[in-house]
Backbone bond lengths (Angstrom), bond angles and torsions (degrees), N, CA, C in turn:
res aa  C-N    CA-C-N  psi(-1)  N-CA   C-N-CA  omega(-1)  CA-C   N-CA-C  phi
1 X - - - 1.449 - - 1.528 109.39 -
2 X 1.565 112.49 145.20 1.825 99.75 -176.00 1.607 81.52 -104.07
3 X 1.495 112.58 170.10 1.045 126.13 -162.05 1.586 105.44 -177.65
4 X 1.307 101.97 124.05 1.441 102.87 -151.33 1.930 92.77 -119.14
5 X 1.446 107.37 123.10 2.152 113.55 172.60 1.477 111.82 -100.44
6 X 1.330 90.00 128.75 1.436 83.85 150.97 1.001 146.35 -153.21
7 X 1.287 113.06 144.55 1.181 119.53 -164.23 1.790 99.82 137.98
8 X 1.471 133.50 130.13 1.177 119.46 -173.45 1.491 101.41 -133.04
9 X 1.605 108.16 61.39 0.969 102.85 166.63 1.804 118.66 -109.90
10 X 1.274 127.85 -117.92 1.823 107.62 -166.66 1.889 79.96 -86.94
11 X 1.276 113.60 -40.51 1.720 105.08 -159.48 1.501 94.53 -63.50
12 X 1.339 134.20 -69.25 1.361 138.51 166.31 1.231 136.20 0.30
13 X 1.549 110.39 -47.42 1.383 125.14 -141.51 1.519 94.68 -114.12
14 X 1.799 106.83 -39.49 1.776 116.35 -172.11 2.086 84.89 -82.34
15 X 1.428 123.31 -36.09 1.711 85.64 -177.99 1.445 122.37 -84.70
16 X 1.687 98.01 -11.26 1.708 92.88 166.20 1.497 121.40 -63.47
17 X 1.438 112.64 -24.67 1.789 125.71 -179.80 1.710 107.27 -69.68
18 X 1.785 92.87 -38.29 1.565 71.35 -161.12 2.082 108.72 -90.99
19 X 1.813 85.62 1.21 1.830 95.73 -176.84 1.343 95.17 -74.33
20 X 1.785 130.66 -40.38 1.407 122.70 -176.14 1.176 126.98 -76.05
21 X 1.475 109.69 -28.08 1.328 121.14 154.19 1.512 127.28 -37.40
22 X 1.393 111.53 -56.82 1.332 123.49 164.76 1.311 120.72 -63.64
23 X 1.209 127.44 -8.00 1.626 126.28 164.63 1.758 116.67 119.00
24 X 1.660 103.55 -7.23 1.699 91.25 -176.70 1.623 85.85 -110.26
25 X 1.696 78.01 -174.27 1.836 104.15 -150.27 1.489 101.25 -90.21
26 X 1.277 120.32 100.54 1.657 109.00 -177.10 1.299 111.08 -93.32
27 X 1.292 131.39 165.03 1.696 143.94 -173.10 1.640 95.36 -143.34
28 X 0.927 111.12 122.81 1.408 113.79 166.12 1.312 131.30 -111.34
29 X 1.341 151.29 105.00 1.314 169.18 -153.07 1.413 113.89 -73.81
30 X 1.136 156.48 127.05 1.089 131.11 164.44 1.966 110.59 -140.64
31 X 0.961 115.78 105.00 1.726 109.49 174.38 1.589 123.11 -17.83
32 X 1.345 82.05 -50.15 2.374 100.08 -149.56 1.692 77.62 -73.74
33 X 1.502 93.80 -167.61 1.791 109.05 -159.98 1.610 81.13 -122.35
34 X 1.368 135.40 27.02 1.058 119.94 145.66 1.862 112.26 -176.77
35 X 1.382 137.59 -163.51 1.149 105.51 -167.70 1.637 114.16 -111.84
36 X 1.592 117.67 172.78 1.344 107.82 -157.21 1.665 129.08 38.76
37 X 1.345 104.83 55.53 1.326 112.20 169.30 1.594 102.59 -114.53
38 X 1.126 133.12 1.59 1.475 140.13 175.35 1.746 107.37 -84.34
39 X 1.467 115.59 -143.14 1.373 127.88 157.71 1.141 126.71 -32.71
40 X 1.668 115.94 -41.68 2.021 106.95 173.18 1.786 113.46 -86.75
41 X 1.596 99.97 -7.52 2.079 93.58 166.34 1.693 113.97 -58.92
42 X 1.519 101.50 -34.30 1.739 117.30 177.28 1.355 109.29 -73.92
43 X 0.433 151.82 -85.14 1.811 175.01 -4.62 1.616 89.07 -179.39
44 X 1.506 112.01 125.47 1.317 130.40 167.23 1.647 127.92 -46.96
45 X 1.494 115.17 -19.51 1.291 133.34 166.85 1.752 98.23 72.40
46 X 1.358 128.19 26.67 1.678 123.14 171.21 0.978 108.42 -94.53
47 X 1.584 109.35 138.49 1.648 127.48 177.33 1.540 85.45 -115.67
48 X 1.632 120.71 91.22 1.251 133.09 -170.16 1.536 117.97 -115.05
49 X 0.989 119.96 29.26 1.960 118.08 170.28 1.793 106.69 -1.99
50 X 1.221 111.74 -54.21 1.610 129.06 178.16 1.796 98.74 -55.75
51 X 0.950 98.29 -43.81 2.222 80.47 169.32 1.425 113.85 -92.27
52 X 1.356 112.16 38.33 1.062 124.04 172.53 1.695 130.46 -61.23
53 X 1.452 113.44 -18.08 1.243 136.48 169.76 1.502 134.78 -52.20
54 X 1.280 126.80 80.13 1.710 131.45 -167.70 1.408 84.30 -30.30
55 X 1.582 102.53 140.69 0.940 121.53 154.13 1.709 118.77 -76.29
56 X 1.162 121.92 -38.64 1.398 119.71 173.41 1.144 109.22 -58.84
57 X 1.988 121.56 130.75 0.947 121.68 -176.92 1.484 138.54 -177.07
58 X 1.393 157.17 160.49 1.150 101.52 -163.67 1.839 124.61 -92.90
59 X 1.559 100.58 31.02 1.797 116.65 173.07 1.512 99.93 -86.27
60 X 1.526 108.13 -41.21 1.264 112.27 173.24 1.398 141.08 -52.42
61 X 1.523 90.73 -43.44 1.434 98.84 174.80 1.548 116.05 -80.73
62 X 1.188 133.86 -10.18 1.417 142.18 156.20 1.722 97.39 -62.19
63 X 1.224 112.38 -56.57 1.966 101.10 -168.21 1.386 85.25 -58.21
64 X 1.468 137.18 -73.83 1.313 115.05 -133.98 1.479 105.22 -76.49
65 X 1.086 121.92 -35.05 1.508 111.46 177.52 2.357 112.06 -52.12
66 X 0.796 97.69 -27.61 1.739 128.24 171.56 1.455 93.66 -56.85
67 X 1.816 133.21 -70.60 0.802 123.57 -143.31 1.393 108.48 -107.40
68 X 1.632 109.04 30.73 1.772 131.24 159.65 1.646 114.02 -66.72
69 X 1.576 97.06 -34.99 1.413 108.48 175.24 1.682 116.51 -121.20
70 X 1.186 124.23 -29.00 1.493 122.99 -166.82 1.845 93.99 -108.03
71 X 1.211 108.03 114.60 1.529 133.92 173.26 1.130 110.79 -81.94
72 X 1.309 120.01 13.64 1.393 109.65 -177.43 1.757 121.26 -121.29
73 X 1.375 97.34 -3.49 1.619 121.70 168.67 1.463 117.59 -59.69
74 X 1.300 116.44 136.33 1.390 118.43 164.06 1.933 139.30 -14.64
75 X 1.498 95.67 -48.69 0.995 132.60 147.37 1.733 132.05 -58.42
76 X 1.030 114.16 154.05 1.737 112.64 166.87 1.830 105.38 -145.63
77 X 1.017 97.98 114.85 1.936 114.91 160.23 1.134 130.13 -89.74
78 X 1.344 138.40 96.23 1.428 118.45 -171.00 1.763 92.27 -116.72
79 X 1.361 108.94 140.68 1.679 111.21 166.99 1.097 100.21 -100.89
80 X 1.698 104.66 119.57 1.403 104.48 162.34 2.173 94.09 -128.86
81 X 1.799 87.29 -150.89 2.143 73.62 -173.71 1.493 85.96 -116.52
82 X 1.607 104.20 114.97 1.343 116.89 179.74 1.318 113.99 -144.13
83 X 1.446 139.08 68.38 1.413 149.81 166.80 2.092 95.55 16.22
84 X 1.821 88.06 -68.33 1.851 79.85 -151.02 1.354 89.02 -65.07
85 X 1.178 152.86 -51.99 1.777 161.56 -138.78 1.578 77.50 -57.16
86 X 1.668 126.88 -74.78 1.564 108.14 -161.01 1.774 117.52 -80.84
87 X 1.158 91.40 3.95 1.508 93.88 168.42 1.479 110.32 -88.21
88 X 0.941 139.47 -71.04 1.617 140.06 133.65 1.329 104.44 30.35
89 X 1.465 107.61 -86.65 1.448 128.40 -161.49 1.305 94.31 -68.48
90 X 1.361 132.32 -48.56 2.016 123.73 -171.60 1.699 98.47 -55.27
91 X 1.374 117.35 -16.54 1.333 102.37 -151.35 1.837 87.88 -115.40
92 X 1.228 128.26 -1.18 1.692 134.96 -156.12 1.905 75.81 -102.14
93 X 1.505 98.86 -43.27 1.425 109.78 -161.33 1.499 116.39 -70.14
94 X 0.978 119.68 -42.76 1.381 134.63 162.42 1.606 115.56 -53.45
95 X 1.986 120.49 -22.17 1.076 112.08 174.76 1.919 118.43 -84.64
96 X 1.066 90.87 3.57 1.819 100.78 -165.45 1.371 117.37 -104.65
97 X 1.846 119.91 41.47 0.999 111.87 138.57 1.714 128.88 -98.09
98 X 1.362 111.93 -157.62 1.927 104.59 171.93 1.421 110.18 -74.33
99 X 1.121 90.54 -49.26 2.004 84.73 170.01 1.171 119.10 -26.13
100 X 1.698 112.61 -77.28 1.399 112.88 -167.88 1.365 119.73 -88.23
101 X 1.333 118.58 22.28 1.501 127.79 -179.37 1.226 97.64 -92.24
102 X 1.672 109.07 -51.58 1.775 110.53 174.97 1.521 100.05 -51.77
103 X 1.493 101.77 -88.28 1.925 105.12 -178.18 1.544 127.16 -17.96
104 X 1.066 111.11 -12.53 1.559 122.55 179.62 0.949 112.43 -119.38
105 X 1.486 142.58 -26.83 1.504 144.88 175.91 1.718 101.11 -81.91
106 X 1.205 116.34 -17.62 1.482 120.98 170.11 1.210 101.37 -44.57
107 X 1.525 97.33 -77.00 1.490 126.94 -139.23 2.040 99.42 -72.58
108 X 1.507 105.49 -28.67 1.012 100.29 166.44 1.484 134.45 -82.11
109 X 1.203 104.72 -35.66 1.315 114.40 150.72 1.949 118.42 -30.42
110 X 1.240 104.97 -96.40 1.179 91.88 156.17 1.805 143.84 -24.63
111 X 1.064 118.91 -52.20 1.078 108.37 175.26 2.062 111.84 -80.41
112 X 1.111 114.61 -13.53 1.228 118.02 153.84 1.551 139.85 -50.41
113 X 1.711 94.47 -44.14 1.785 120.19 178.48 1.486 80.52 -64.01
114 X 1.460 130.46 -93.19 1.256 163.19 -158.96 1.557 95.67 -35.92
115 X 1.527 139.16 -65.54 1.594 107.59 146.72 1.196 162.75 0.83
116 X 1.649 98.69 -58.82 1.308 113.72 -168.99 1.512 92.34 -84.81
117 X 1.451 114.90 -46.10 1.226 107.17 -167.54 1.519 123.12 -57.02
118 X 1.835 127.26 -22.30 0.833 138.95 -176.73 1.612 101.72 -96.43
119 X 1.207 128.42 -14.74 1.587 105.22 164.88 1.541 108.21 -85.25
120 X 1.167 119.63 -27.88 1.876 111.55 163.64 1.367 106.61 -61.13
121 X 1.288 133.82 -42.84 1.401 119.04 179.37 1.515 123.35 -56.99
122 X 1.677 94.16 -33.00 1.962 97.52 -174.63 1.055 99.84 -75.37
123 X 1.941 119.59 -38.37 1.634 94.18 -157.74 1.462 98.28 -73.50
124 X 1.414 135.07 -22.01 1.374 128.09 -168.03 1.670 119.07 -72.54
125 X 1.640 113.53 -7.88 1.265 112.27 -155.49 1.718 85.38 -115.51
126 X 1.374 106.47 -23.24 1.379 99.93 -176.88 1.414 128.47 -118.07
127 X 1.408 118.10 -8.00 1.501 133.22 173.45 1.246 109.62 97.40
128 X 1.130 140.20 -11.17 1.504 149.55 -166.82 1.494 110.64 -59.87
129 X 0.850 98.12 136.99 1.665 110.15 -147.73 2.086 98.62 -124.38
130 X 1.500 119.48 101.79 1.489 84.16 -173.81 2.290 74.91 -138.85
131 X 1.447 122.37 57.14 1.042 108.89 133.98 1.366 100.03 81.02
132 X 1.847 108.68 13.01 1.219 96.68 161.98 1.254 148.86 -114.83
133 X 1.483 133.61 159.87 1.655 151.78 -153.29 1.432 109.35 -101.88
134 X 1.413 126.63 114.31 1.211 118.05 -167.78 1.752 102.46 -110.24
135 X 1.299 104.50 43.78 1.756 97.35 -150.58 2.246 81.22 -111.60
136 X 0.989 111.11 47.37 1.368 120.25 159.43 1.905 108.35 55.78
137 X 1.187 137.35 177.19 1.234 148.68 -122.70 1.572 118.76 -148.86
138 X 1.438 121.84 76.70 1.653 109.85 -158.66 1.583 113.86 -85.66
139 X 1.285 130.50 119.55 1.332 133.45 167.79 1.342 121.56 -81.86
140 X 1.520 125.58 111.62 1.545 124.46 178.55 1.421 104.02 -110.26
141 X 1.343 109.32 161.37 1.539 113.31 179.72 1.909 86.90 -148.59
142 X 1.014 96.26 146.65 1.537 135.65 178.55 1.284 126.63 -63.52
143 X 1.466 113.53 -64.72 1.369 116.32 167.57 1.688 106.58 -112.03
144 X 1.400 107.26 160.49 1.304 107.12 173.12 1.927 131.16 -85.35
145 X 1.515 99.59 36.67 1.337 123.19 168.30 1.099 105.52 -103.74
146 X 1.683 111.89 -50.14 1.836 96.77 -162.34 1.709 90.28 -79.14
147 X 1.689 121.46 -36.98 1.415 102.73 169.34 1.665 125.90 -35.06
148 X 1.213 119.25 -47.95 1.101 105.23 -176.61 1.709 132.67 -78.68
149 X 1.779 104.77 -14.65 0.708 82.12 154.29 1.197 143.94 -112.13
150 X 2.108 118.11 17.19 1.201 111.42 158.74 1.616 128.33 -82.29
151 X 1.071 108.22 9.47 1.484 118.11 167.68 1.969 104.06 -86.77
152 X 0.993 131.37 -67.65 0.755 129.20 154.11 1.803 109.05 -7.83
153 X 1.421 122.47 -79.71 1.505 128.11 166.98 1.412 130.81 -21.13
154 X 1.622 89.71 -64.31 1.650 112.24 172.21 1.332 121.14 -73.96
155 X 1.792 122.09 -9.39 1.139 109.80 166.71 1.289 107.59 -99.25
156 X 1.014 144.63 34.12 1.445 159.02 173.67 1.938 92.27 -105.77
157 X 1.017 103.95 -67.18 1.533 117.49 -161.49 1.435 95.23 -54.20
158 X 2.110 124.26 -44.93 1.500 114.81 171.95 1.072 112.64 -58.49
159 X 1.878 130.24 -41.73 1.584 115.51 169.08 1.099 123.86 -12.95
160 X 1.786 103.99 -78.17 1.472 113.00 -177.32 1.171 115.20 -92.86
161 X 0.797 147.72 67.74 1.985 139.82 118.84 1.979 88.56 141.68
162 X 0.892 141.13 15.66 1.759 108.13 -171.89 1.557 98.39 -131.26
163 X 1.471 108.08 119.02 1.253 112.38 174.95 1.459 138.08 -61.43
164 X 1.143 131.19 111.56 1.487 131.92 -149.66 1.757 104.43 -135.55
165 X 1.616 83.17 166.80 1.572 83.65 -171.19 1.357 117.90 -162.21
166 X 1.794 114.33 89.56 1.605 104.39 -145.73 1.381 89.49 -102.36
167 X 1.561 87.28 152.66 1.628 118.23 -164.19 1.505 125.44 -124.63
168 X 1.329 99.22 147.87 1.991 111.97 -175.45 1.342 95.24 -82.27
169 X 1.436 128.43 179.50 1.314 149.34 -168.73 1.859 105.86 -71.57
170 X 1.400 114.10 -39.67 1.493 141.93 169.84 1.571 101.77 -42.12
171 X 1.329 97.69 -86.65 1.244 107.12 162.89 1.478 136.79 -18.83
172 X 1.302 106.27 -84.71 1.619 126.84 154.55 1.523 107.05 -13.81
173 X 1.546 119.94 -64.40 1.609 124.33 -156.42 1.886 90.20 -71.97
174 X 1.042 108.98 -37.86 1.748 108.05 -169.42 1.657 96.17 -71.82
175 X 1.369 138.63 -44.75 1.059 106.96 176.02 1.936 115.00 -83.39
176 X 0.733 97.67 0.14 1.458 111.97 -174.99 1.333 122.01 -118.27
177 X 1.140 132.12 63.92 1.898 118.34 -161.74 1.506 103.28 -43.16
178 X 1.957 108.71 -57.27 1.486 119.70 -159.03 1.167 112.79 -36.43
179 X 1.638 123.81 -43.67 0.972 122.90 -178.05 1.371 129.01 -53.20
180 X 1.238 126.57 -28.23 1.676 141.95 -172.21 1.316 103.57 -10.31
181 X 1.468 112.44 -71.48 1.218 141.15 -150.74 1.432 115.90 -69.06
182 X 1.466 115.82 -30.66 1.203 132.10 151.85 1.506 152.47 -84.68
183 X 1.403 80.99 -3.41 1.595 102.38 -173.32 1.778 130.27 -46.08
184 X 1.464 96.91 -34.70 1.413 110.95 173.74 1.831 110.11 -60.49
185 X 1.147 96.90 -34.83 1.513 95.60 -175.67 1.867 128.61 -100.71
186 X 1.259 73.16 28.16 2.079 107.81 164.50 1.087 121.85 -121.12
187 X 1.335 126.25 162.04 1.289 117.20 -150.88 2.281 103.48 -128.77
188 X 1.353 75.05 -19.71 1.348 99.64 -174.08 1.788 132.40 164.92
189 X 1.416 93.80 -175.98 1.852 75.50 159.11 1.712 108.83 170.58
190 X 1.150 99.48 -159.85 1.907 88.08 -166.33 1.337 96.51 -144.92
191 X 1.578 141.31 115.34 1.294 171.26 81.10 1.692 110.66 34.45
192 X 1.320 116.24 79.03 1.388 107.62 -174.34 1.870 101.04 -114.91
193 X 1.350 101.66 103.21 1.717 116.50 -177.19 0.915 115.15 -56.55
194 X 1.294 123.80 -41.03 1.552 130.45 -164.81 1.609 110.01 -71.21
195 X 1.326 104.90 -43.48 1.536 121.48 -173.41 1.855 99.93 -50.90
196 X 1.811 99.40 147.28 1.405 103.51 179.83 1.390 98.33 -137.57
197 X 1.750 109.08 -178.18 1.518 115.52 176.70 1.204 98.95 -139.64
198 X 1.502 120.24 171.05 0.953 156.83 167.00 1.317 160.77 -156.22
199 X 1.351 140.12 164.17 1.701 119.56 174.14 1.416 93.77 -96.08
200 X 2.066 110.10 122.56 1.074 125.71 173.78 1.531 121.51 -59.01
201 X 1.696 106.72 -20.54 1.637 137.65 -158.01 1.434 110.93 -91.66
């Protein structure tokens, strides 16, 4: 089958590998004057199982209702009159109880493990080299609210399958020297080994 991508950036480039892999004829398209100059030039480059956590939720639904008026949140809300915008939101809204925070942190979870494992397979089958650190993923939190409740998160995430390892300030500086200096003004944090990085580019 020919089958034509586009876009040749990391999503682009790994389903053209795994469409040729499978035996049809791929062509890949790309705008920019060369590849990953779109969405993966930005892109944080984490192969993170440990942010495995739906974002829909009910912390969430406090920010975004928050960021109807305060512009200064992570997030941005603007009401304007847009059919899909409140359809969107009935349906963003409907994801932000415990129920579906678990039901979705599953499913992401999973498809997170199942990631990582397939970018170790490509780079190993193909040599591809993009700069990455397999020396695991440190999460700090600030005050000891949002600590508790991303521990809370991450011990959900050790339930099901991802090895974790939450940590005192002590801790923290040993996997972290940089931090030393700041340490007093952390609250804690959580040690995810598995997690890797990379240049997305």
């Amino acid at each position: 089958m020919k089958i034509l991508v586009l876009g040749a950036g990391v999503v682009g480039t790994a389903a053209a590998y795994y469409l040729a892999k499978d035996g049809h004829e791929v062509t890949v398209i790309e705008r920019h004057e060369a590849a990953a100059r779109g969405t993966s030039q930005s892109n944080a480059g984490l192969v993170s199982p440990g942010d495995a956590t739906a974002w829909a939720s009910p912390a969430a639904l406090k920010t975004f209702l928050r960021a109807l008026w305060n512009h200064d949140l992570g997030i941005k809300v603007r009401l304007r009159l847009d059919p899909y915008f409140y359809t969107w939101s009935l349906r963003f809204l409907r994801e932000c109880t415990v129920k579906r925070l678990r039901a979705n942190t599953d499913i992401k979870l999973r498809l997170a493990l199942h990631s990582r494992e397939c970018i170790n397979q490509l780079s190993e089958d193909t040599g591809i080299q993009y700069d990455e650190r397999k020396k695991g993923i440190l999460y700090f939190f600030r005050s000891q609210k949002s600590l508790d409740t991303g521990t809370d998160n991450y011990r959900y995430l050790g339930e099901h399958g991802l090895p974790i390892e939450i940590v005192g300030r002590e801790r923290l500086v040993e996997l972290e020297p940089g931090l030393a200096g700041v340490k007093e003004k952390i609250a804690g944090g959580v040690y995810s080994p598995i997690d890797q990085t990379g240049d997305s580019k």
